[in-house]
C-alpha positions in Angstrom: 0.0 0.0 0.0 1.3 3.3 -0.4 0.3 6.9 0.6 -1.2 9.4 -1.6 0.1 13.0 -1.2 1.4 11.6 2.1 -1.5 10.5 3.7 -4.2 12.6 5.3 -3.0 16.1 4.4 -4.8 16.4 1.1 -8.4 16.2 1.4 -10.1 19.5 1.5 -10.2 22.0 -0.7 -8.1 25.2 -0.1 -10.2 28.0 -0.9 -13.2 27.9 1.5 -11.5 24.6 3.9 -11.9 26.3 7.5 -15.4 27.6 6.8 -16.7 24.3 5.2 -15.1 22.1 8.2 -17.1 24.7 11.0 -20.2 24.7 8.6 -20.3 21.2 8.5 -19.6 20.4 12.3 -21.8 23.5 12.7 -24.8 21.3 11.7 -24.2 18.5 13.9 -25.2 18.4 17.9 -21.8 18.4 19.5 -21.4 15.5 21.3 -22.2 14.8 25.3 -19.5 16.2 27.4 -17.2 13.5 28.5 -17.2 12.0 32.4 -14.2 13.5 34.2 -11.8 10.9 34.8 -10.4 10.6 38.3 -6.6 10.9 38.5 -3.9 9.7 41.0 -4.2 11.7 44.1 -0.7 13.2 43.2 -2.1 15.3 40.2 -4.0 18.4 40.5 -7.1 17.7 39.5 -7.5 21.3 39.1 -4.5 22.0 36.7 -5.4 21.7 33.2 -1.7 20.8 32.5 -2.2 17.7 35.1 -5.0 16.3 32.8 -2.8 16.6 29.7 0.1 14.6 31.0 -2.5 12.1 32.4 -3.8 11.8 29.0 -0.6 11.2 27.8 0.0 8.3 30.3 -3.0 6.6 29.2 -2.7 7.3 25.2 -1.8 4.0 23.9 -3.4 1.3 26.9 -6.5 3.2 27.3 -7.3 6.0 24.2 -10.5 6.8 25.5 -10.1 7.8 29.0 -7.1 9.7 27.4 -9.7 11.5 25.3 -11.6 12.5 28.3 -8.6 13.7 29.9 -7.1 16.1 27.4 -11.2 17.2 26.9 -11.1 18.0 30.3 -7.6 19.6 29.6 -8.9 21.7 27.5 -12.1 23.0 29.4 -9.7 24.2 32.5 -6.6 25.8 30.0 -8.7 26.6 26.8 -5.5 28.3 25.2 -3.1 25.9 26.2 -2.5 23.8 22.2 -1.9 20.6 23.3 -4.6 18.5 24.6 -6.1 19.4 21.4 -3.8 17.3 19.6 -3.7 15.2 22.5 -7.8 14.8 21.8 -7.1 14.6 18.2 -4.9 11.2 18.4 -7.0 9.5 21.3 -9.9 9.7 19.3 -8.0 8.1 16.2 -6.8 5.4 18.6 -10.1 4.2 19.1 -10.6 3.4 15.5 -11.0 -0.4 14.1 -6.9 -0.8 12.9 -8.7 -0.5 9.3 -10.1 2.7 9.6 -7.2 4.0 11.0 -5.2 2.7 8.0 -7.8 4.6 5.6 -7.1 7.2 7.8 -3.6 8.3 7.5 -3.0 6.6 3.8 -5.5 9.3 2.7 -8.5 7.6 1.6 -11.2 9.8 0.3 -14.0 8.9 1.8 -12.5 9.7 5.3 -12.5 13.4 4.3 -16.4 13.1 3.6 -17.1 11.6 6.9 -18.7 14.1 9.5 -17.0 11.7 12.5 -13.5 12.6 10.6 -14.3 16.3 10.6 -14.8 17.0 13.9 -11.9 15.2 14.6 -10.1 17.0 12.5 -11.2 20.1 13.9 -9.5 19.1 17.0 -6.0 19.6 15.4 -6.8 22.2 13.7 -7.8 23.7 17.5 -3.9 23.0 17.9 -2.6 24.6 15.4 -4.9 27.6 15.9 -3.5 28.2 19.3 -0.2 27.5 18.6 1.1 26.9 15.0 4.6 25.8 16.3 3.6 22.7 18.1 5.2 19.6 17.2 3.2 17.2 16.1 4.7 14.2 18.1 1.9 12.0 18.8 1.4 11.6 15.0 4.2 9.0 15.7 2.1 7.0 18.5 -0.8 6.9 15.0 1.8 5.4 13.1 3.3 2.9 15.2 0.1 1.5 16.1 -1.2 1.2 12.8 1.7 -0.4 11.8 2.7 -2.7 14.4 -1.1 -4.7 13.4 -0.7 -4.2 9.9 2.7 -5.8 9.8 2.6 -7.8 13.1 5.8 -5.9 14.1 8.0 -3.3 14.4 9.3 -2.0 11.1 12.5 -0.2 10.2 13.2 3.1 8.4 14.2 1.3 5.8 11.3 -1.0 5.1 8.9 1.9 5.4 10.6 3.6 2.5 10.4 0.7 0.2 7.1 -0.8 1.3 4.9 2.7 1.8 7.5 5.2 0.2 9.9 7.7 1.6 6.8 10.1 2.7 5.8 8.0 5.2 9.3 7.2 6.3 9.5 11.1 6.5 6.5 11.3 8.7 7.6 8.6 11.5 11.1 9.4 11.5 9.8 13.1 12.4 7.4 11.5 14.8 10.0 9.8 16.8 12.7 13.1 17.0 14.3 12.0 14.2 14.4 15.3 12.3 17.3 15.0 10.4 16.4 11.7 9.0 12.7 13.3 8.3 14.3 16.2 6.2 16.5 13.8 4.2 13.0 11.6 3.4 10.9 14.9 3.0 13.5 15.7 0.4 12.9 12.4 -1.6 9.6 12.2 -1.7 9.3 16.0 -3.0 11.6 15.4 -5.9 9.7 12.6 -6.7 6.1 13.9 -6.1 6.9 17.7 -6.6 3.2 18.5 -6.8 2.2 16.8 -3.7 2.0 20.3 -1.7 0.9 18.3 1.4 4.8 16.9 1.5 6.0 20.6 1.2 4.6 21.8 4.5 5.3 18.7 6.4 8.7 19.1 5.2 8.6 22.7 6.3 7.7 21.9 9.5 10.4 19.4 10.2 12.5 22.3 10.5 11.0 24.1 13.1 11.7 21.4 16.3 15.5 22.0 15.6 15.0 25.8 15.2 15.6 26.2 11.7 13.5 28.9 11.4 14.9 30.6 8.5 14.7 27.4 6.7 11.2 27.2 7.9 9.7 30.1 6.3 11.3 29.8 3.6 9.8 26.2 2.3 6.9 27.6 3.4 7.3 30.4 1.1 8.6 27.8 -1.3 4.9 26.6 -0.8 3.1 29.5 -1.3 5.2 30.3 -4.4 3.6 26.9 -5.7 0.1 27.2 -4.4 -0.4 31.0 -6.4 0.3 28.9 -9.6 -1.1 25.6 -9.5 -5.1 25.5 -10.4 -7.5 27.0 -8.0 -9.6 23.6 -7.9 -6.9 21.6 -6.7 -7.2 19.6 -3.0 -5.7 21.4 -0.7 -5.7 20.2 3.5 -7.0 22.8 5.6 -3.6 23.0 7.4 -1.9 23.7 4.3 -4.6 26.7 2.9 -3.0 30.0 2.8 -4.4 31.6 5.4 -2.6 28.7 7.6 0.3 29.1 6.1 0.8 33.0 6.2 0.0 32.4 9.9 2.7 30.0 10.5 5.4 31.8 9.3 3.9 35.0 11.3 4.7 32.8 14.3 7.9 32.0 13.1 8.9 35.9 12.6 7.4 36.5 15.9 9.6 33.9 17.8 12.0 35.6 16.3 11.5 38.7 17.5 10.8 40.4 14.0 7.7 41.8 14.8 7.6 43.6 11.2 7.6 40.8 9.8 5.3 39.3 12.1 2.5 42.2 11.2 3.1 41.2 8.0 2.6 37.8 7.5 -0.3 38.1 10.2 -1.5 40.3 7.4 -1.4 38.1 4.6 -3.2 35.4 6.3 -6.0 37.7 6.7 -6.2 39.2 2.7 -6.4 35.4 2.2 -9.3 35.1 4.4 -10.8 37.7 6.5 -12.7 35.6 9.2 -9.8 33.7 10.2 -10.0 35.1 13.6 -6.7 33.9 14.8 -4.8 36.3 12.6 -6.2 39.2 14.9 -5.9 37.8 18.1 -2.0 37.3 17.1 -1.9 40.9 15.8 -3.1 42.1 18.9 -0.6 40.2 20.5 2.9 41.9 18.4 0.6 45.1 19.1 1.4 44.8 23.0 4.4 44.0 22.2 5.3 47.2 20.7 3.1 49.2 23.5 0.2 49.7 20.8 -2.2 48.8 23.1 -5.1 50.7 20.5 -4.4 48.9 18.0 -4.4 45.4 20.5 -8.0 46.5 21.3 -9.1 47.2 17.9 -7.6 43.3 17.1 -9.5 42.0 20.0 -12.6 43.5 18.8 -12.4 41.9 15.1 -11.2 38.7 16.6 -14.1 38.5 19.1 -16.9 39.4 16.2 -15.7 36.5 14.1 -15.2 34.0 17.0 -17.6 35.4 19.6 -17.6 32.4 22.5 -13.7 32.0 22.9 -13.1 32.0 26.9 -9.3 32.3 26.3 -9.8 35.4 24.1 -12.3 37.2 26.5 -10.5 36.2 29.4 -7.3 37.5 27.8 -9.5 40.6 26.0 -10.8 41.0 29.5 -7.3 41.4 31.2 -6.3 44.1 28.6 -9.4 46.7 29.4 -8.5 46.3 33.1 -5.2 47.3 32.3 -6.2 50.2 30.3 -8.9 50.7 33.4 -11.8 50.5 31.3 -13.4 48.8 34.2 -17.1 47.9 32.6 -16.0 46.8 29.3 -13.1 44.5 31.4 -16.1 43.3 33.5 -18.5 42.2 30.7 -15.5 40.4 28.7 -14.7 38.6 32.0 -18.2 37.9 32.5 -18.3 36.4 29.1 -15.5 33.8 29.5 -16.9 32.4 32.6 -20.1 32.2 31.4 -18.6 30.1 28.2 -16.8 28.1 30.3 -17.2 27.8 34.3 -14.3 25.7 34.5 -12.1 27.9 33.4 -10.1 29.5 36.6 -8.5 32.3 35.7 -11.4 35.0 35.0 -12.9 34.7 38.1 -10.4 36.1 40.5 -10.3 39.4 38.1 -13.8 39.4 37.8 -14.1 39.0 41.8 -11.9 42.5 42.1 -14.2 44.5 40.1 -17.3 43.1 41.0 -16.4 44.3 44.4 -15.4 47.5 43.6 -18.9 48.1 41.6 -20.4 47.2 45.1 -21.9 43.7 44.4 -20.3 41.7 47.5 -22.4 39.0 47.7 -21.4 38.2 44.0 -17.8 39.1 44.9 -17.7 36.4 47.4 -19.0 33.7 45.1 -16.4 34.3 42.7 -13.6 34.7 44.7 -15.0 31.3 46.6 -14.7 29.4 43.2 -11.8 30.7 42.1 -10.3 29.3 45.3 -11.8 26.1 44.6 -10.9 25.6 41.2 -7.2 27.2 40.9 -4.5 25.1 40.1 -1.5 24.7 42.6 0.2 26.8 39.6 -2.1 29.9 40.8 -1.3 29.8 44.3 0.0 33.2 45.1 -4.1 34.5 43.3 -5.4 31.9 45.8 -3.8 33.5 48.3 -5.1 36.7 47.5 -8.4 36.2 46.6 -8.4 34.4 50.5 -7.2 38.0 51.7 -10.1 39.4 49.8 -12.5 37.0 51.3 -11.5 37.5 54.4 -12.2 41.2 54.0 -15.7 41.5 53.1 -18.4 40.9 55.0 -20.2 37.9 55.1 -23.5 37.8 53.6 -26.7 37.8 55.7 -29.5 35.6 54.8 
């Protein structure tokens, strides 16, 4: 068997891919919200981070209670990228060994399958929140697969010949090998130059050894070849332009070239002008240079195309109180606990001016489950928000 246009990252079209995936998942009830598994008495079952690393422990003996754990990850740290992914691969765990196989070998049908696209949305979650991430689970997908398909481990070398040096490419970057990954990457492009998908997983095997020049500029290369192939052509969704502009955005802003940055953050958004993430990491290079106008302005476009993000209003949220634009601060703060009442962080905020505007009763309920639902990490807020409580008077019923 071999892989077409290595594997999964081929299978929507380019042009309209994000809003086609959210229309379609749009249209289905999201599913029932997972049980909340119950962890060793060493993790904090408050820490979002906790759940992630629990998920990880459980990946490959039990994939679903890993799925619960990085959902519940991402409930109580929505920003945090990982448990995403994590959510992404548990869920493809789960699949018959056949299914999985249609799965990364590309097979068309997947891509038509509504089950598929929202799983795919997961990653693409990731990616959203943090276009850098390594995709190293993709590895634990792989090995999997193939130790049932072949009853065994395989080597390097047998991947190549049996599936082709794409999928070589892919597990060797899986496992850390990124050298090896780049040499495969290399390979298969001259071979299948107009397999785009191989272009920006090749580009991305630079970023984990901090080749970031090298980065942008296959993903340039990219670009280059995507403004003068066909317009009808497949195209993943993590390889449309808009993703791609963003990614190297996050590449100039690691390193430190905020210009350039602005720029490709920019581009992104000429390619598509809902793609919401574009703003909230222009706002972002906007603090960065003390522009905190045009940071709210970025916020506000952001928050109008993606209107129920708790990690944006939360973060939104913390920006007005900075800029003492108290009531605004308050309804943004408001908004992301409302969205997501797991979520620790806005309440403690929210507490402070709540109190100010007068409303102690409400005051005290916030800073009471802030305290109960901060993570160890937050402990010095905890401690404050006890100080606080300790202040006001106690209600009278």
């Amino acid at each position: 068997m071999r892989t077409n246009a290595c594997g999964r990252w081929g299978s929507l079209t380019g042009a309209g891919a994000v809003l086609a995936l959210q229309t379609a998942l749009g249209a289905q009830q999201p599913p029932p919200e997972p049980k909340r598994p119950t962890m060793e008495a060493t993790r904090d079952s408050n820490s979002g981070a906790a759940y992630y690393y629990y998920g990880l422990s459980q990946l490959e003996s039990n994939p679903s209670r890993a799925a619960d754990a990085f959902y519940w990850a991402t409930r109580l740290e929505p920003g945090m990228a990982e448990p995403w992914y994590g959510r992404w691969a548990a869920l493809l765990l789960q699949q018959p060994t056949h299914t999985l196989g249609d799965y990364l070998t590309g097979e068309s049908f997947i891509a038509k399958s509504v089950q598929f696209q929202r799983i795919d949305s997961l990653r693409y979650q990731a990616l959203m929140r943090e276009p850098l991430l390594y995709w190293r689970l993709d590895a634990v997908l792989l090995d999997q697969w193939l130790s049932k398909v072949t009853q065994g481990e395989v080597t390097l070398a047998e991947l190549s010949s049996d599936f082709g040096p794409e999928m070589a490419a892919w597990w060797a970057y899986g496992r850390g090998r990124f050298v090896e990954a780049l040499k495969q990457y290399a390979i298969a492009v001259a071979r299948h130059p107009k397999w785009y998908g191989l272009r920006a997983q090749r580009a991305r095997a630079f970023l984990p050894i901090l080749q970031y020049d090298s980065a942008a500029a296959a993903y340039n290369e990219l670009l280059a070849l995507e403004r003068s192939a066909e317009e009808e052509r497949l195209v993943h969704v993590y390889e449309s332009k808009e993703v791609v502009h963003f990614t190297i955005g996050r590449i100039r802003e690691q390193q430190g070239d905020l210009p350039g940055a602005r720029e490709a953050y920019g581009r992104a958004l000429v390619e598509n002008l809902a793609f919401y993430p574009a703003h909230v990491a222009l706002a972002r290079v906007a603090l960065r240079t003390g522009d905190t106008t045009a940071a709210v302005h970025e916020y506000d476009q952001a928050q109008e195309l993606h209107p129920e993000d708790p990690g944006l209003e939360y973060d939104y949220g913390v920006l007005l109180f900075a800029l003492k634009r108290y009531d605004e601060s308050a309804q943004q703060l408001q908004r992301a606990v409302d969205h997501d009442p797991y979520y620790a962080k806005p309440y403690l905020p929210l507490a402070y001016l709540r109190e100010n505007e007068g409303q102690d009763s409400v005051a005290i309920a916030y800073y009471r489950r802030f305290i109960a639902i901060a993570p160890a990490s937050l402990a010095s807020q905890v401690q404050q928000a006890r100080q606080r409580l300790g202040e006001l008077p106690t209600p009278q019923h």
